[in-house]
C-alpha positions in Angstrom: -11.8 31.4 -1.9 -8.2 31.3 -2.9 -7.7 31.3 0.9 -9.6 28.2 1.8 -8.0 26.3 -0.7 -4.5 27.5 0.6 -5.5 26.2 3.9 -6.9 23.0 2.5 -3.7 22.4 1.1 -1.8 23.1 3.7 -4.0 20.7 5.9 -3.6 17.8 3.4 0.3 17.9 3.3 0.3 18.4 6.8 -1.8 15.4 7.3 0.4 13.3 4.0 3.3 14.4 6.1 2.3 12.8 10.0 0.6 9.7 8.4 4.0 8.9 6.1 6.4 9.9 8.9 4.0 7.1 10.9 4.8 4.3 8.2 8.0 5.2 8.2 9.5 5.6 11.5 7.0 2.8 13.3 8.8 -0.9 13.4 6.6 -3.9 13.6 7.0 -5.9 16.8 9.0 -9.7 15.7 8.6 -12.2 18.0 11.9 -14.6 18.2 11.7 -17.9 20.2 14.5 -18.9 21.4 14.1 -22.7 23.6 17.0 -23.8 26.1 17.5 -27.3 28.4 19.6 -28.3 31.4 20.3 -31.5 32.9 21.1 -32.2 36.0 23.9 -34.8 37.2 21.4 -37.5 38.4 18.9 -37.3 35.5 16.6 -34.5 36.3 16.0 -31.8 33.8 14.4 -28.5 32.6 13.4 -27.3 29.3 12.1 -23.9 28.8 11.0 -21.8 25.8 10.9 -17.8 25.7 10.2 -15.5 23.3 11.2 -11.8 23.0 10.3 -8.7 21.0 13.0 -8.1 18.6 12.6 -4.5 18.2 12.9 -3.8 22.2 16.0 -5.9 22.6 19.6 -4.5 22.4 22.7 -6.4 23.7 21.1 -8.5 26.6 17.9 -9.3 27.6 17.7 -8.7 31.8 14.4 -9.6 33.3 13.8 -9.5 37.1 10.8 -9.9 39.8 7.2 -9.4 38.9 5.2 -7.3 37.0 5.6 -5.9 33.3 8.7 -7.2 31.8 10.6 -5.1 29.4 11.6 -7.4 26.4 10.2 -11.2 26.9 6.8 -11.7 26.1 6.5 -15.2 27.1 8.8 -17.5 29.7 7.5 -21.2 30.3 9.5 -24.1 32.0 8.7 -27.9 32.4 10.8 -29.9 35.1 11.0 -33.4 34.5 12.2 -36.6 36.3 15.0 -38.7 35.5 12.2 -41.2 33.4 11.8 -38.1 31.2 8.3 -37.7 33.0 7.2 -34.3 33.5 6.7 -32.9 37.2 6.3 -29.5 37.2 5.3 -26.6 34.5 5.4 -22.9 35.1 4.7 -19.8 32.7 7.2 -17.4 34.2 6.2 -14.9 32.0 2.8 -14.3 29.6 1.6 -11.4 27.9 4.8 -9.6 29.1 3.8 -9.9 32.5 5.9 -11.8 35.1 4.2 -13.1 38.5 7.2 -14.7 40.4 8.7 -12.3 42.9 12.1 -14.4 42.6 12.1 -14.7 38.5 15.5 -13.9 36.9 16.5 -14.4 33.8 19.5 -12.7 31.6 19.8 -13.7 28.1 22.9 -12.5 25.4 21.7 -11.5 22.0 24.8 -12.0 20.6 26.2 -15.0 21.4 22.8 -16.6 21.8 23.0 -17.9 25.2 21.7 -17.2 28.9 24.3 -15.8 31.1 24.6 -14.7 35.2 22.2 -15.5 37.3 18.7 -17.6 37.0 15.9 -18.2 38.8 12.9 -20.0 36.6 9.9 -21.7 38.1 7.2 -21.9 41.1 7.9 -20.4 44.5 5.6 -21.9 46.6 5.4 -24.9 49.0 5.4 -27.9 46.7 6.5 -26.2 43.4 10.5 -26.2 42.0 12.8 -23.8 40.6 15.8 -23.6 38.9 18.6 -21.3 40.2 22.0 -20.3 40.0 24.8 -19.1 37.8 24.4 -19.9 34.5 28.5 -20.5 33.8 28.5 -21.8 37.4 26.5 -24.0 40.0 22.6 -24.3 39.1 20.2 -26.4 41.0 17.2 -27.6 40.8 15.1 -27.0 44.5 11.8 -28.0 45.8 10.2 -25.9 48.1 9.2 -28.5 50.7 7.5 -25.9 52.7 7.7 -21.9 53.5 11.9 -21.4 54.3 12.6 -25.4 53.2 14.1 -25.6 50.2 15.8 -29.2 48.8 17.9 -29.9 46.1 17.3 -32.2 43.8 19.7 -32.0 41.4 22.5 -29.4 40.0 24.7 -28.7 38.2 26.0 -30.8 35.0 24.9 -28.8 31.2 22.4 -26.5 29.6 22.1 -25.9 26.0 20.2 -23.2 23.8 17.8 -24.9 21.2 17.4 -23.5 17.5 16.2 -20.3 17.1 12.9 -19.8 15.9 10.8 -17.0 14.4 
């Protein structure tokens, strides 16, 4: 008898021991939002909205191609026209997933702002992307048809909105 209650004992710390070590040691996902916007020199503009899981992100955020995406949970950017009227609105990324074979996005924690390279929006023949270096030349293109690209606009300022949580 003295046996089985040895074992039961040792069971029920054994068990007090993984499920504590569980509460302990397991983080909560925290979304943050963070929104940005560019403007073009001749009116046109994008604003965009991501959010990332805090407890996966570390120094930079660096999100490439398609398929699952390591940090952002959510990418989506509206293109409008010098009027302010929207022309175009694409969900780079949803559910951590990313379906554009051209997405790029690199985002520093610290300093709150997008750096290197971009490349946010459609791919396809009609759609319009934003691309380019983040502290240099980015343009907004329309893909007139497969291998056409146009420029519409480029270059002139982005911003990073408010952070949200």
């Amino acid at each position: 008898m003295s046996g089985l209650r040895n074992l039961f004992i040792t069971l029920l710390i054994t068990l007090l021991i993984i499920f504590t070590g569980e509460f302990i040691f397991t983080k909560s996902a925290e979304a943050s939002t963070q929104s940005f916007h560019w403007t073009g020199k001749t009116g046109y503009s994008a604003q965009g909205q991501f959010s990332y899981d805090e407890t996966k992100a570390l120094g930079t955020i660096s999100e490439q191609g398609a398929g699952k995406t390591d940090t952002v949970e959510s990418l989506v950017v509206t293109f409008y026209d010098p009027s302010g009227e929207p022309m175009n609105t694409y969900h780079n990324v949803l559910n951590g997933m990313s379906d554009g074979n051209y997405f790029e996005f690199h985002y520093d924690l610290a300093n709150q702002k997008l750096l290197g390279s971009i490349d946010l929006g459609g791919e396809f023949a009609g759609e319009m992307y934003l691309k380019g270096t983040v502290d240099g030349e980015l343009s907004l293109i329309k893909v007139e048809q497969p291998g056409i690209d146009r420029i519409i606009d480029n270059n002139a300022d982005y911003r990073i909105g408010d952070r949200q949580k």
